[in-house]
LOSE-359571 format. One line per field, with one value per residue: x, y, z of N, C-alpha, C in turn; residue number from 1. Coordinates in Angstrom, 1 decimal. Example, Ala and Ser with C-alpha at 12.3 -4.5 7.8 and 13.67 -1.06 7.14 Angstrom:
<recs>
n_X (13.2;12.8);
n_Y (-5.7;-2.2);
n_Z (7.8;7.1);
ca_X (12.3;13.7);
ca_Y (-4.5;-1.1);
ca_Z (7.8;7.1);
c_X (13.2;12.9);
c_Y (-3.3;0.0);
c_Z (7.8;7.9);
vopa (1;2);
</recs>
This chain:
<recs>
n_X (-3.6;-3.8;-1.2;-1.0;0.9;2.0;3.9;5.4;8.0;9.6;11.2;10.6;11.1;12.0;10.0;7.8;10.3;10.4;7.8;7.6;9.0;7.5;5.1;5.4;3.7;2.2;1.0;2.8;2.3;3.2;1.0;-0.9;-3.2;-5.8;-4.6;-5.3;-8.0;-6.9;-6.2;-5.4;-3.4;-0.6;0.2;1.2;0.0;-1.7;-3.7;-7.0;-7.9;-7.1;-8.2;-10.8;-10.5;-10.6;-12.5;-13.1;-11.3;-9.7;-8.2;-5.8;-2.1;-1.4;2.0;3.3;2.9;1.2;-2.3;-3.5;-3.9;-5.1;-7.6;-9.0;-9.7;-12.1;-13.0;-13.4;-16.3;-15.8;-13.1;-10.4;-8.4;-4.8;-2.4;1.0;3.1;5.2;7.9;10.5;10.4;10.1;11.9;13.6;12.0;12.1;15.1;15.1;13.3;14.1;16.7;15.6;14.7;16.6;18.6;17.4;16.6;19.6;20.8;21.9;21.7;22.4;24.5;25.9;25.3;26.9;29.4;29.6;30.5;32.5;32.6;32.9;31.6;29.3;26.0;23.2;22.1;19.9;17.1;15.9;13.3;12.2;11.2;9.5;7.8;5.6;3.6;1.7;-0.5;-0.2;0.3;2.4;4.2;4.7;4.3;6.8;8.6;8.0;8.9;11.9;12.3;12.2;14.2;16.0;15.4;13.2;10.4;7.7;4.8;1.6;-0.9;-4.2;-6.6;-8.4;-8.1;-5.0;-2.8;0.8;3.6;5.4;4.6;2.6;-0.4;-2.8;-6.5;-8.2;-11.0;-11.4;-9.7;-7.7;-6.4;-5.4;-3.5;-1.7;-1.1;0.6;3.1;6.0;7.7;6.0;5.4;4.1;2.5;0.4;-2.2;-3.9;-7.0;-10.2;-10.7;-8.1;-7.1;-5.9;-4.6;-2.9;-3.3;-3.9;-5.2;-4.5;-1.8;-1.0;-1.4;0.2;3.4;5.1;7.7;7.6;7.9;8.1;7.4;6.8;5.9;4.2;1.6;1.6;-0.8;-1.9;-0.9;-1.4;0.0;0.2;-0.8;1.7;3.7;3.2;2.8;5.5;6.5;5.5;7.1;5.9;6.4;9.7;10.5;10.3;11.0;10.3;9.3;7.2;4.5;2.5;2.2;4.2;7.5;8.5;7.4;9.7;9.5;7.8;7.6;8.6;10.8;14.4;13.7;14.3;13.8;13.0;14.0;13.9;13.4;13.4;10.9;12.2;12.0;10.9;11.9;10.4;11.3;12.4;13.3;12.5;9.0;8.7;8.6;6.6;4.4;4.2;3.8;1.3;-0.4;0.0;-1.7;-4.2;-5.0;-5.6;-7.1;-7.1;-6.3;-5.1;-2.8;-2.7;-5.2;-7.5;-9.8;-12.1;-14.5;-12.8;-10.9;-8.3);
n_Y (-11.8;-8.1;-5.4;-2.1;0.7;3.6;6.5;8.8;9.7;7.4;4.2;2.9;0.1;-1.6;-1.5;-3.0;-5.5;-6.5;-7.0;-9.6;-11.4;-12.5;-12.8;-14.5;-14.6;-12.2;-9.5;-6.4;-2.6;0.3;2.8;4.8;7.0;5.9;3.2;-0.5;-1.7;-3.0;-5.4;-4.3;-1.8;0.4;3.7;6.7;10.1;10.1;11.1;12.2;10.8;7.7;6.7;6.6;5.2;2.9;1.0;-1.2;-1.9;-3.3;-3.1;-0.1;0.2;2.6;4.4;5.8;6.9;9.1;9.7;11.5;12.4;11.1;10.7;13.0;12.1;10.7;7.2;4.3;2.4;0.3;-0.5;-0.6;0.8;1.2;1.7;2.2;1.7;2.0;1.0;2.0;4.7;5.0;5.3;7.4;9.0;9.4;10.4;12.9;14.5;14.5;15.6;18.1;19.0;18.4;20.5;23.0;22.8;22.8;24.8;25.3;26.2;28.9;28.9;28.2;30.7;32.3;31.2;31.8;34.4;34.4;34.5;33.4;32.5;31.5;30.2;30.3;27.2;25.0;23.4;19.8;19.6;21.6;21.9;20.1;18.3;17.8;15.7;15.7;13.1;9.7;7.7;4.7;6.3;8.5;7.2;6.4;8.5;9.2;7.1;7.6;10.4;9.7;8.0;10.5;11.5;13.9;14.7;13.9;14.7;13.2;13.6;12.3;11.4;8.7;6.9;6.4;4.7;4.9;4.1;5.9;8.3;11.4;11.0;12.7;12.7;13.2;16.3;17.4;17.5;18.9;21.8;21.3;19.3;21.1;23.3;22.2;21.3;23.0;22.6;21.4;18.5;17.6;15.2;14.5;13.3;13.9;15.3;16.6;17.3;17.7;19.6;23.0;22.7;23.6;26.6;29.9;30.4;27.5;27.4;29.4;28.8;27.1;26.8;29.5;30.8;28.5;25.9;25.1;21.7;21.0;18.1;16.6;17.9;20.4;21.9;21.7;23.6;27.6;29.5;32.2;32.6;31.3;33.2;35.9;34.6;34.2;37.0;38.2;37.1;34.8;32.4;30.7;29.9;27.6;24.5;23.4;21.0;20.7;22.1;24.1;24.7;22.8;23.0;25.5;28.5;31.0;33.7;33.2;34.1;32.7;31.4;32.8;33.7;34.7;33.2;30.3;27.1;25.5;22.7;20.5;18.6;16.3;14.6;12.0;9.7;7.0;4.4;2.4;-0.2;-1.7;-0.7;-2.2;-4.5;-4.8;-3.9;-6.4;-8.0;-7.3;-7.2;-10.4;-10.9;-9.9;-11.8;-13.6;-14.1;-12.6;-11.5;-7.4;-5.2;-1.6;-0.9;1.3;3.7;4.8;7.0;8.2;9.3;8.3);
n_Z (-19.5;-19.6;-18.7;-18.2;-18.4;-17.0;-16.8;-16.8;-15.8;-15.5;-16.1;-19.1;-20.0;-17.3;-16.2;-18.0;-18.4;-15.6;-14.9;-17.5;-15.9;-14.0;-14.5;-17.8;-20.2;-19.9;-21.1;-21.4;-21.3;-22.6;-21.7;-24.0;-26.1;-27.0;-26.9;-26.3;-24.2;-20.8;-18.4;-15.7;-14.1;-13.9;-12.4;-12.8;-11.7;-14.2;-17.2;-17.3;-19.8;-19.6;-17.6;-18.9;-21.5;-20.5;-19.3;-18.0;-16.5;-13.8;-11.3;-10.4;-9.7;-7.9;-8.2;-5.8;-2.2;-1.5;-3.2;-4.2;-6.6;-8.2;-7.4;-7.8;-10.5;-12.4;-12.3;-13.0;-11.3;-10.0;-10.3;-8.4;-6.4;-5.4;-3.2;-3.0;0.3;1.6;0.1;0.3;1.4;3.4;5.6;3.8;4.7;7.2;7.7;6.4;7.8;10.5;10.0;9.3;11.6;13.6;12.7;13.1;15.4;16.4;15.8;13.2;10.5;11.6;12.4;9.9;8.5;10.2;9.6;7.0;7.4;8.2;11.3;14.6;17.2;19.9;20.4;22.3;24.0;23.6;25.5;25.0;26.4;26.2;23.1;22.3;19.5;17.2;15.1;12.0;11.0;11.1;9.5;7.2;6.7;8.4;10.8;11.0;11.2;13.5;15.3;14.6;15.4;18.5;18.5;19.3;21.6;21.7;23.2;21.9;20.2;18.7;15.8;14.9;12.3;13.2;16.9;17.9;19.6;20.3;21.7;24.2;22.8;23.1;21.9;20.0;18.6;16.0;14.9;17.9;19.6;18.0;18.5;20.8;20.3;18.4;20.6;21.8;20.6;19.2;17.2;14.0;11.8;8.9;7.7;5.8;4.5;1.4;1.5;1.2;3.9;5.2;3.5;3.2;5.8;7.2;8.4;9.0;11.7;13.0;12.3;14.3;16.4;17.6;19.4;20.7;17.9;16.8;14.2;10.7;9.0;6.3;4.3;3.0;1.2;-0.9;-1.0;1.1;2.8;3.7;1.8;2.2;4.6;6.2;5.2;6.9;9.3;10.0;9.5;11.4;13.7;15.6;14.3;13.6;11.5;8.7;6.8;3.7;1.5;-0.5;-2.7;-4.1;-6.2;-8.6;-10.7;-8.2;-8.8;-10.1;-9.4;-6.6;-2.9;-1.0;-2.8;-1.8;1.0;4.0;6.1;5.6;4.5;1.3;-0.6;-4.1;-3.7;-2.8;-0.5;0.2;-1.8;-4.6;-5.1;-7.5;-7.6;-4.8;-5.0;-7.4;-6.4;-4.4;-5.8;-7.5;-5.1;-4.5;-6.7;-6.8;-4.9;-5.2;-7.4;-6.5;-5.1;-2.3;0.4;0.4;0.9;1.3;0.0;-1.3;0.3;-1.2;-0.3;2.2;1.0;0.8);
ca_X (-3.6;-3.0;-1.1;-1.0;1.5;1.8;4.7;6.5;9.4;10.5;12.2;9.3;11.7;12.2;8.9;8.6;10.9;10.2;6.6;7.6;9.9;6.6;4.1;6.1;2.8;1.1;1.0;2.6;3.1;3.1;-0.4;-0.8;-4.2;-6.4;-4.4;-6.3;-8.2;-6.2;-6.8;-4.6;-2.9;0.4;0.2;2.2;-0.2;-2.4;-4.6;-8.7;-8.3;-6.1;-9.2;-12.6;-11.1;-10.1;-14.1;-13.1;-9.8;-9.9;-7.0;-4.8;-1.8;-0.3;3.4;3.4;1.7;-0.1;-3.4;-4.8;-3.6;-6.0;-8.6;-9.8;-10.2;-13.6;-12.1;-14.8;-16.7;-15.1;-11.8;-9.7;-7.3;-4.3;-1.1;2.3;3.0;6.6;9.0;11.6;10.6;9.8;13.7;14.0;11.4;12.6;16.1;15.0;12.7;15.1;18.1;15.4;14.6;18.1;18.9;16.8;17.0;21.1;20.7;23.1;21.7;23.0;26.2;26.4;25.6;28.3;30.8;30.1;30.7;33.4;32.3;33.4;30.3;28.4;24.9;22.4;21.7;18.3;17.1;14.9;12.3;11.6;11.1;8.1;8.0;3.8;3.4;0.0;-0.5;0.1;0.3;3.4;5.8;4.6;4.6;8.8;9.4;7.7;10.4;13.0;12.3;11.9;15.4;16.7;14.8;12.6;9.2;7.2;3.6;1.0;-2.2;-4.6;-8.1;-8.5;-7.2;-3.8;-1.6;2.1;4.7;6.3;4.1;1.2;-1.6;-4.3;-6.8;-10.0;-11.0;-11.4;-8.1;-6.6;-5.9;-4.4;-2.1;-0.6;-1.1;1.5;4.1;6.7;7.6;5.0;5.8;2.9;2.4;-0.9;-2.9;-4.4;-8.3;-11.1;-10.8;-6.7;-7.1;-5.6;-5.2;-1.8;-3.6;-3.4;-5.9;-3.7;-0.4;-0.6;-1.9;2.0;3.9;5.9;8.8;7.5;8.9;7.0;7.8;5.8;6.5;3.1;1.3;1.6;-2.1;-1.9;-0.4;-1.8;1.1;0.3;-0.3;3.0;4.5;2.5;3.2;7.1;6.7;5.0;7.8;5.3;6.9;11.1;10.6;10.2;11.5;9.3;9.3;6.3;4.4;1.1;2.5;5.8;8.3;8.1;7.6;10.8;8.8;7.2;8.1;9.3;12.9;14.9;13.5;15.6;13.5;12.4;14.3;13.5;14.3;12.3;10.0;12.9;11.8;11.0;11.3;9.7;12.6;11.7;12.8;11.2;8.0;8.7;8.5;5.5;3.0;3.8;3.0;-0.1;-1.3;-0.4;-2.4;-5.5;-5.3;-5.9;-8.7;-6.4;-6.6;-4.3;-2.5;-2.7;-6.4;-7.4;-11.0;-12.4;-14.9;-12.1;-9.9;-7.0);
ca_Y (-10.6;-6.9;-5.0;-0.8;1.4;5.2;6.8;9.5;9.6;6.2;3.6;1.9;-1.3;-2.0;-2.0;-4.4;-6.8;-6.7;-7.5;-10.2;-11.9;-12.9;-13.0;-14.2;-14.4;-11.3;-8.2;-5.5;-2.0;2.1;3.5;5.8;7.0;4.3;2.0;-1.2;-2.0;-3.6;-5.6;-4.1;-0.8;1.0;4.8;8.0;11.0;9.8;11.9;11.6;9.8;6.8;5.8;6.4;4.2;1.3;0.9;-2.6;-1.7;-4.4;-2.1;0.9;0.8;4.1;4.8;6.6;6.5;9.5;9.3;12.6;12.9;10.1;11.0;14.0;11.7;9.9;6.6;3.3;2.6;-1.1;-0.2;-1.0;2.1;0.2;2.7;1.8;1.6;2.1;0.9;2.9;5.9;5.8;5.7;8.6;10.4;9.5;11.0;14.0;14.9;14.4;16.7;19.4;19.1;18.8;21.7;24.0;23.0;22.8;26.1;24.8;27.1;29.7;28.6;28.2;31.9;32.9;30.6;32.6;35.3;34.5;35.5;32.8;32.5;30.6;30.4;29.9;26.0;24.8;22.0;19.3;19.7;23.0;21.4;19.1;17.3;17.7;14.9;15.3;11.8;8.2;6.4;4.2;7.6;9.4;6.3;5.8;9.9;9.7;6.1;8.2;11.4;9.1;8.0;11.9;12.0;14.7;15.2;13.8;14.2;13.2;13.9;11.3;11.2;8.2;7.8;5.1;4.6;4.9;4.3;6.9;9.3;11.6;10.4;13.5;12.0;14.3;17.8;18.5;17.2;19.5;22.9;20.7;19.0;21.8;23.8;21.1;21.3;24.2;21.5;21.0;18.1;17.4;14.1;14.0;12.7;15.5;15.2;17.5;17.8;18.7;20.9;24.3;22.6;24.7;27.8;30.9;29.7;26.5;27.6;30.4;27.8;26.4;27.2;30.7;30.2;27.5;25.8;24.2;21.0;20.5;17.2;15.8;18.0;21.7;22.1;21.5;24.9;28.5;30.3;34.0;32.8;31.1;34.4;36.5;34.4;34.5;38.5;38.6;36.5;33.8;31.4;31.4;29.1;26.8;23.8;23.0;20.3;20.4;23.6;24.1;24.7;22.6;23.4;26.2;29.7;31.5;34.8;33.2;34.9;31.8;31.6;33.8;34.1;34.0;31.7;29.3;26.5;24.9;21.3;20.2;17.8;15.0;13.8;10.7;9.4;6.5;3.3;1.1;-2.4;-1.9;-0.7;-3.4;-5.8;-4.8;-4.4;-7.6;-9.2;-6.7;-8.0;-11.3;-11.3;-9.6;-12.8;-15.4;-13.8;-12.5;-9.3;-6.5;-3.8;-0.5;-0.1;3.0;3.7;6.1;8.2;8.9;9.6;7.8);
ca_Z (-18.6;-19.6;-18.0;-18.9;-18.2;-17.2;-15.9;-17.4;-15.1;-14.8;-17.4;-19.5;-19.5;-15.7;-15.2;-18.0;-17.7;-14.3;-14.8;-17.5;-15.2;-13.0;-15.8;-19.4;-20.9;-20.0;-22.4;-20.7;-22.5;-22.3;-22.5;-25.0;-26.4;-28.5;-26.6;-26.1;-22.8;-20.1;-16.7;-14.4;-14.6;-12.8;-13.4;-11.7;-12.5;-15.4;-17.5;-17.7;-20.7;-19.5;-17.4;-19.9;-22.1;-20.1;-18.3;-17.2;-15.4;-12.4;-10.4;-10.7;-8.7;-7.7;-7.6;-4.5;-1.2;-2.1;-4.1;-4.1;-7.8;-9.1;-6.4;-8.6;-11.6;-12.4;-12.1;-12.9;-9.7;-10.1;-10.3;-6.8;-6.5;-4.6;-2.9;-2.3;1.6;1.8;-0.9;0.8;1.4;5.0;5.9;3.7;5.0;8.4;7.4;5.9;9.3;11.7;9.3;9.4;13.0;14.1;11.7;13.7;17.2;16.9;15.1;11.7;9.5;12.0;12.3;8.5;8.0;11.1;8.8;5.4;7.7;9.4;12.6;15.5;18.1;20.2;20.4;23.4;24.2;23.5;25.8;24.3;26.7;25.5;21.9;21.9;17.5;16.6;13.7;11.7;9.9;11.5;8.6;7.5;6.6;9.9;12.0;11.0;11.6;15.3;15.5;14.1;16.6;19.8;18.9;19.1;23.1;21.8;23.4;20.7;20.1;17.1;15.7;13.5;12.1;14.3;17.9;17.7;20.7;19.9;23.2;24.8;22.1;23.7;20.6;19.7;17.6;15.5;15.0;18.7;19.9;17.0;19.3;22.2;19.8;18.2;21.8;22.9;19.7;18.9;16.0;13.8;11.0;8.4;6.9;6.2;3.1;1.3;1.6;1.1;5.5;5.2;2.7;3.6;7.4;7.9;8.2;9.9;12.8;13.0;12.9;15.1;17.7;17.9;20.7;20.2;18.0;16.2;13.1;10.3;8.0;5.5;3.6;2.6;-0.4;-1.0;-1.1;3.1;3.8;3.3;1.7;2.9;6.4;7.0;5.5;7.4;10.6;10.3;9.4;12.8;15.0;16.1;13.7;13.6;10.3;8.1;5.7;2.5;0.5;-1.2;-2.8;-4.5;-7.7;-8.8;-9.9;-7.7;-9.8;-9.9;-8.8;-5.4;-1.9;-0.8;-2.9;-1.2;2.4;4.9;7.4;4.7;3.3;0.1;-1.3;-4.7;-3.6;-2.5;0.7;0.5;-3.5;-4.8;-5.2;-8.4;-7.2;-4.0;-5.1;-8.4;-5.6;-3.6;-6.8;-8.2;-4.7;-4.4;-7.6;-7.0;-4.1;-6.0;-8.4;-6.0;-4.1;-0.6;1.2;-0.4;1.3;0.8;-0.8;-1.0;0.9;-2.2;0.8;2.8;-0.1;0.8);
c_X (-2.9;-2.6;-0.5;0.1;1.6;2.7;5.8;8.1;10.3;10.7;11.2;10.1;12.1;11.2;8.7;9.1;10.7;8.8;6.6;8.2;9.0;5.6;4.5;4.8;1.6;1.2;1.3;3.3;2.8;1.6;-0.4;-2.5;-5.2;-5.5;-5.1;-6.5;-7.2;-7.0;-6.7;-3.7;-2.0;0.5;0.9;1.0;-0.8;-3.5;-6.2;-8.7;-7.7;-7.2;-10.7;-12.0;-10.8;-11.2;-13.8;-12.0;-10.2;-9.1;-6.1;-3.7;-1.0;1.2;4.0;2.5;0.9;-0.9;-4.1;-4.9;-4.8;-7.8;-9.3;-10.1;-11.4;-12.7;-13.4;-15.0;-15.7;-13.4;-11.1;-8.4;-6.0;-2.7;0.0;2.3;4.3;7.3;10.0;11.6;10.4;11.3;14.0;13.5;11.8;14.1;16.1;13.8;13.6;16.6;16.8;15.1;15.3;18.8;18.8;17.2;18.4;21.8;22.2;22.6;22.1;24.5;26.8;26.5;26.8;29.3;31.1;29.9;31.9;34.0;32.7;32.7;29.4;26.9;23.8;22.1;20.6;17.9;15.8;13.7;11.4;11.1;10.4;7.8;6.5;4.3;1.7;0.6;0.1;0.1;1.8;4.6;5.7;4.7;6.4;9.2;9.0;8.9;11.4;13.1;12.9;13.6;16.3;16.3;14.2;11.0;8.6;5.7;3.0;-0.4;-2.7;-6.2;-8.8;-7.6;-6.4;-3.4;-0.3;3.1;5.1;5.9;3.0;0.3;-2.3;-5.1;-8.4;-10.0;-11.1;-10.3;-7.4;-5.4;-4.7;-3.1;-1.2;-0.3;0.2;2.7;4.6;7.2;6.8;5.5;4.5;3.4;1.2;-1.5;-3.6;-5.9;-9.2;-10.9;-9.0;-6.3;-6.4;-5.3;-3.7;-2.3;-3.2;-3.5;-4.7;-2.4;-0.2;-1.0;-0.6;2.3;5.2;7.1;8.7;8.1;8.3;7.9;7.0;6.3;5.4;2.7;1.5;0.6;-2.6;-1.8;-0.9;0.0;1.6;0.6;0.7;3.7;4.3;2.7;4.5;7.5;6.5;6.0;7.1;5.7;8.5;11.5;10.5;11.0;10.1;9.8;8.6;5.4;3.1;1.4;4.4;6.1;7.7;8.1;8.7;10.3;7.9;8.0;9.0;10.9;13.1;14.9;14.4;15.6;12.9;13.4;13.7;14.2;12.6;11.4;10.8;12.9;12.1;11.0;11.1;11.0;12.1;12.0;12.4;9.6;7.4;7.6;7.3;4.5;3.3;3.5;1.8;-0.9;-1.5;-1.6;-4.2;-5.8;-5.9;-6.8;-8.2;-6.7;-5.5;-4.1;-2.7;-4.0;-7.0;-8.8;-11.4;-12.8;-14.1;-10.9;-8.4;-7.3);
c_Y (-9.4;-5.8;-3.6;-0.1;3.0;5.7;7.6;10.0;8.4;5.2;2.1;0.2;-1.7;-2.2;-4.0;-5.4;-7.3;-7.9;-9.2;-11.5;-13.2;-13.5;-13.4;-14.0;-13.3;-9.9;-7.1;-4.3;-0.7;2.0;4.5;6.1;6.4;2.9;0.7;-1.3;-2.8;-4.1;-4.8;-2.6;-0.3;2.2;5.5;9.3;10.9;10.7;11.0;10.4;8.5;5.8;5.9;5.8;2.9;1.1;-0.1;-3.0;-2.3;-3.3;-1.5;0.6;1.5;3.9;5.7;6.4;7.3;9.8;10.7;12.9;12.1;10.4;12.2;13.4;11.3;8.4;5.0;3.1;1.2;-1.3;0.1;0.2;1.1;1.4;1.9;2.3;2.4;2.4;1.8;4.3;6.6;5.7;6.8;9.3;10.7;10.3;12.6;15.2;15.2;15.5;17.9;19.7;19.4;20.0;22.9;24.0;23.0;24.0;26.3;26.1;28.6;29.8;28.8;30.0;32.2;32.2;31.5;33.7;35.5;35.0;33.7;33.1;31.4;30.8;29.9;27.9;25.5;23.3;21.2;19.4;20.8;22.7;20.4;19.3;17.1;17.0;14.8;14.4;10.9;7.3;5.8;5.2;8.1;8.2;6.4;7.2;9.8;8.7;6.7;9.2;10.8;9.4;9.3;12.6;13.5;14.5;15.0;14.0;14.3;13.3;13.0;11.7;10.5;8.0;6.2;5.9;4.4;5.1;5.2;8.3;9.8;11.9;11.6;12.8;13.3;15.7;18.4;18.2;18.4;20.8;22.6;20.4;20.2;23.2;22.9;21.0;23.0;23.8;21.1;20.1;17.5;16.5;13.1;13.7;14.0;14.8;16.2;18.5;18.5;19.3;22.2;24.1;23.4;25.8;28.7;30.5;28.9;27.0;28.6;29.6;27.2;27.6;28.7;30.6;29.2;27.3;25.1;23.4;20.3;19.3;16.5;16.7;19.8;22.4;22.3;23.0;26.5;29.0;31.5;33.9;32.2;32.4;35.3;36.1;34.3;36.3;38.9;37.9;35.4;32.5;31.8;30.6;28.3;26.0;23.2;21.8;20.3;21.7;23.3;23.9;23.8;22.8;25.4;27.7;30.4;32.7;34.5;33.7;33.8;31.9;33.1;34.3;33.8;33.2;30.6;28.7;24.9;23.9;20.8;19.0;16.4;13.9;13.1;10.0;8.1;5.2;2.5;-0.1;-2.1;-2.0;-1.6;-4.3;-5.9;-4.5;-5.2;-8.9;-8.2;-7.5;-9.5;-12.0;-11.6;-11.1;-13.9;-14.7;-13.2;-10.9;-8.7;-5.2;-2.7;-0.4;0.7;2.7;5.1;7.4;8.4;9.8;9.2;6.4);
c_Z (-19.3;-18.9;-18.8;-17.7;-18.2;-16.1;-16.4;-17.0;-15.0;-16.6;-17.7;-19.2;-18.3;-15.7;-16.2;-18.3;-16.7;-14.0;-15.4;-16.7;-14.6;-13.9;-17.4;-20.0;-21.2;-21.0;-21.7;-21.8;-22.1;-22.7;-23.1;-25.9;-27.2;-27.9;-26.4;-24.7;-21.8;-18.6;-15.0;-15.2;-13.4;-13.4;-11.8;-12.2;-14.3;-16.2;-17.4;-18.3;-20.4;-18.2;-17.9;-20.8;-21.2;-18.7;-17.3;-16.4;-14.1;-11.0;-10.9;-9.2;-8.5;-7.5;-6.8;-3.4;-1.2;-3.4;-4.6;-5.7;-8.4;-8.1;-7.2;-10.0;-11.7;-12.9;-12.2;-11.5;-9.7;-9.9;-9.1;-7.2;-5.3;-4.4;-2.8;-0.8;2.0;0.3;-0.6;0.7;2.7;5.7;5.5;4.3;6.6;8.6;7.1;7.1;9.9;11.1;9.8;10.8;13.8;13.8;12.6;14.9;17.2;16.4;14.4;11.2;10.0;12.0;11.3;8.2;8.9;9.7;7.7;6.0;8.1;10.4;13.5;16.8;18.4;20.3;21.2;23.3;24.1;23.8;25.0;24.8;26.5;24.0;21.4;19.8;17.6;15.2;13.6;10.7;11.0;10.6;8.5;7.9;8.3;11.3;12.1;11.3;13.1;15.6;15.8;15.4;17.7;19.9;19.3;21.0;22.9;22.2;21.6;21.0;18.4;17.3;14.2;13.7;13.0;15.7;17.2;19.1;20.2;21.8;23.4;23.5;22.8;22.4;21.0;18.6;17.4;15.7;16.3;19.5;18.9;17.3;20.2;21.6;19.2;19.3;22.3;21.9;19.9;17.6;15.3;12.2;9.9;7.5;6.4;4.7;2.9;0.6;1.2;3.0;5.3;4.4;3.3;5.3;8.0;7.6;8.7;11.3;13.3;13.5;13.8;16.8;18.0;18.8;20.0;19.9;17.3;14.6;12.4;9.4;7.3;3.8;3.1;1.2;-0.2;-0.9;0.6;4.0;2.7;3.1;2.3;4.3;6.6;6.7;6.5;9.1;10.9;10.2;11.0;13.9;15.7;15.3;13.1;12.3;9.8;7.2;5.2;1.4;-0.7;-1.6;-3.7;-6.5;-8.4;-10.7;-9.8;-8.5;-9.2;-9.0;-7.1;-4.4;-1.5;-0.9;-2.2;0.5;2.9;6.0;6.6;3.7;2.6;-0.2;-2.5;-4.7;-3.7;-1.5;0.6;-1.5;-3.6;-5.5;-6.6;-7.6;-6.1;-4.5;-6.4;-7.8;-4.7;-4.6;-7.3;-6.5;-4.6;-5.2;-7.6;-6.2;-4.6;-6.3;-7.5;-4.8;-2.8;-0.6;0.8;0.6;0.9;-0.4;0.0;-0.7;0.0;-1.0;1.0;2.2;0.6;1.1);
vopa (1;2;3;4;5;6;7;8;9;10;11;12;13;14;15;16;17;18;19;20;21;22;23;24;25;26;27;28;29;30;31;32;33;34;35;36;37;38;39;40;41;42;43;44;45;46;47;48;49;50;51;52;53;54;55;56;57;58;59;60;61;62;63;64;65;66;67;68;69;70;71;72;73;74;75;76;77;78;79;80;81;82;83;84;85;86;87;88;89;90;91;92;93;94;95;96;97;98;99;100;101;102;103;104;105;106;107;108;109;110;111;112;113;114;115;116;117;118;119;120;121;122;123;124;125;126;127;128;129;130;131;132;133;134;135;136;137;138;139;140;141;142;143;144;145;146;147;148;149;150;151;152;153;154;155;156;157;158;159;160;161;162;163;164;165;166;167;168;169;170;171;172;173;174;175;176;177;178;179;180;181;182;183;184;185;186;187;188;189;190;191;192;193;194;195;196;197;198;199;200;201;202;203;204;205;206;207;208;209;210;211;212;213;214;215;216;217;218;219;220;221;222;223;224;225;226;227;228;229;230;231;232;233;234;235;236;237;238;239;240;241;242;243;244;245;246;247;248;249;250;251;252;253;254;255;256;257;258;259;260;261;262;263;264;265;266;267;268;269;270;271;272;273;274;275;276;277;278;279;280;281;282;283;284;285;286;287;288;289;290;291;292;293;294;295;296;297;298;299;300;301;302;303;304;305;306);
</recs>
């Protein structure tokens, strides 16, 4: 068995060691171009060429839960695309929701400016019922932020491609649900896979459909949210702001409107990051499962692109 390597951020030797640990006999090594073919492949962001030569590639599997990076390649039809689920990133991303959420409704970043003011003030009370949490995406990350919410007694609601039931969540599900749900947020948290359909789906239309006041957090792909119209709807007062994670272009060009705003803050794409020994530990049982004929988590359904 060989096994190909692609991952310009992470430390060629963990993976493996890691890999031989499980496999001593298998061939595992950096891909590099003219490399020889392999069975099995773990890549972050791979170019073209890292799948025309390797035709008979059995499975790729991604080092993140989203795909959309490999989703624009031409990728053999045979070739099983396989995501990570977790590996610890749905705690962060649960952590890093709930700071920006708290942030706003407890109105910190106010406070903070009063302090580097040193002004000594209080600031109206904002009940939770006034503050209904819209999550687009139900998958693992967005199921553990609505978790996470619940615990905080906010008015939660979510929106999915298909319908799901979630406890004490009011479920929208499909494009004609799409109005109602963000008619029913002032919170809007995006955790959505980036498709051909969620393309550009924070738009103007969209976001102006949030309850007056609204606040956006965009933690899924940069490609999600129209840039102009979130400026365009905080210039207008119908949105009191945003936290960004994620941006169309990283890192973010020094010259975008963004840096600097004063209702927009910025973190470089840390949400939720990507653990090695977890996600070590969930593709060597992915693969192990592959080997012996079993059902496999996290494959990716090409049509739907995720």
């Amino acid at each position: 068995m060989r096994i190909a390597l692609y991952n310009p951020d992470s430390r060629a030797e963990f993976w493996i060691d890691g890999l031989h640990a499980v496999w001593p006999d298998a061939e595992v090594a950096l891909w590099s171009p003219g490399s020889a073919p392999a069975d099995f492949a773990i890549a972050w962001t791979p170019p073209q060429a890292f799948f025309d030569e390797q035709p008979g590639l059995r499975a790729v599997f991604n080092l993140g839960a989203g795909v959309d990076a490999l989703m624009r390649l031409r990728i053999p039809p045979q070739t099983q695309v396989v995501r990570l689920e977790d590996a610890g990133m749905a705690v962060q991303m649960a952590e890093y929701v709930c700071h920006a959420v708290l942030r706003h409704f407890r109105g910190l970043d106010t406070y903070e400016a009063d302090a580097r003011a040193r002004r000594w003030r209080y600031h109206p009370v904002v009940m939770r019922s006034d503050f209904p949490v819209g999550v687009m995406g139900l998958g693992v990350l967005g199921s553990r932020v609505v978790q996470a919410l619940r615990g905080f007694e906010f008015p939660v609601n979510a929106w999915s491609r298909q319908p799901k039931m979630v406890d004490g969540v009011q479920c929208f599900a499909g494009g004609d649900q799409l109005d109602a749900f963000l008619a029913a947020s002032k919170v809007l948290v995006c955790l959505l896979p980036l498709t051909v359909d969620t393309q550009n789906i924070l738009n103007h239309r969209n976001l102006s459909r949030l309850q007056p006041g609204g606040y956006v957090i965009n933690v899924a792909r940069g490609a999600h949210l129209v840039d102009a119209d979130l400026l365009a709807l905080l210039d207008s007062g119908h949105l009191a702001g945003a936290m960004l994670d994620v941006f169309r272009t990283e890192p973010l060009p020094p010259e975008h409107p963004f840096w600097g705003h004063a209702q927009i803050s910025i973190t470089p794409h840390m949400s939720a990051r990507t653990l090695e020994a977890e996600s070590l530990a969930q593709i060597i049982a992915k693969l192990q499962a592959l080997l012996q004929g079993q059902p496999v988590d996290g494959l990716v359904q090409r049509e739907r692109g995720y």
